[in-house]
C-alpha positions, 0 to 999 in steps of 0.5 A: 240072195236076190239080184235087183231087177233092173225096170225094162225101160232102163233096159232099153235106155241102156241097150239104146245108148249102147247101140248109139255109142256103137253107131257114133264112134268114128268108123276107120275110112272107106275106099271108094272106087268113082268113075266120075260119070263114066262107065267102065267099058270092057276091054277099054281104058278109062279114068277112075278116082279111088277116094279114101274118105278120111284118115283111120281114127282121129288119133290115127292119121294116114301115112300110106295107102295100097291099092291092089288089083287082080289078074283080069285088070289089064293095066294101072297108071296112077296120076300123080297126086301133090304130097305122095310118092306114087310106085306100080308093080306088076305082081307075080301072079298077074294084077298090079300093086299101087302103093302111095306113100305120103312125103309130108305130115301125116294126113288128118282124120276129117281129110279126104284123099283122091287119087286118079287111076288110068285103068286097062279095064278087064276084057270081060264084063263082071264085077271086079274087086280092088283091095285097098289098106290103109297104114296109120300112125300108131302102127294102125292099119285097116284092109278094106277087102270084106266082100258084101254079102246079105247080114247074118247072125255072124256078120252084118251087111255092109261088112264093116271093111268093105271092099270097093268093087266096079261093075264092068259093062260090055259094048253093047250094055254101054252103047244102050246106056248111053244112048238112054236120055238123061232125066230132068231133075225136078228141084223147088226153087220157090220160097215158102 
């Protein structure tokens, strides 16, 4: 018995509104690491905002979120933020563990959470890595600690649960970027 051949365009339509149904389904949120402005200076403390942009999904709003940090980062003091109870504990192996606990109903799906962090920044310049989870309603939880890599056969780029990583600049790097004057935006304020 012969299959039906199904026409190639219809192939394509299919493959296409699947690859848009993938691409329009609401992603979990991403943990964001914003220095506001300011570098992260080696061996100096400064302030950072962890964002998490939204809840997981919407049928799956936020309860809790972690932040975890390695043994290089000198120091946390999370800010307080209105609504969640804020704890810090020095781990065993070296690094911090911040942990906010939502104290009212449970945030929302479109909400956006900022919380400050007064970091010790590492003493040595590199990239440094924060692993963040995020705990949901329904028993959902998502870790966001993928580290970007290029895309491949096996794994696409940006990884779907990145992690948010800081670049930390020495002195001198610092010194030089500040020193550097800050271009002049451009923007057409003429109505056509």
């Amino acid at each position: 018995m012969r299959r039906p051949l199904i026409p190639m365009a219809a192939c394509g339509a299919l493959a296409a509104a699947a690859v848009l149904g993938w691409f329009a389904s609401p992603a979990a949120a991403h943990a964001i690491i914003d220095l506001d402005g300011v570098s992260a200076v080696a061996g100096t403390t400064s302030q950072m905002t962890l964002e998490v942009q939204h809840g997981c999904l919407p049928a799956e709003a936020t309860l809790r979120v972690d932040a975890f940090v390695g043994r290089p980062w000198r120091g946390v003091e999370p800010g307080a933020v209105p609504g969640w109870q804020t704890t810090v504990e020095r781990l065993p192996q070296g690094g911090w563990h911040i942990a906010w606990t939502n104290l009212g109903p449970p945030i929302p799906f479109g909400t956006a959470i900022f919380f400050p962090i007064e970091v010790a920044w590492p003493s040595k310049a590199g990239t440094y890595a924060m692993r963040v989870t995020q705990q949901c309603t329904n028993g959902a939880s998502y870790d966001w600690n993928q580290q970007y890599f290029p895309a491949t056969a096996d794994s696409p780029s940006p990884p779907l649960t990145p992690r948010p990583e800081v670049k930390v600049v020495s002195r001198a790097e610092a010194s030089t970027a500040n020193a550097q004057p800050a271009r002049p935006v451009h923007m057409n304020t003429h109505s056509h």
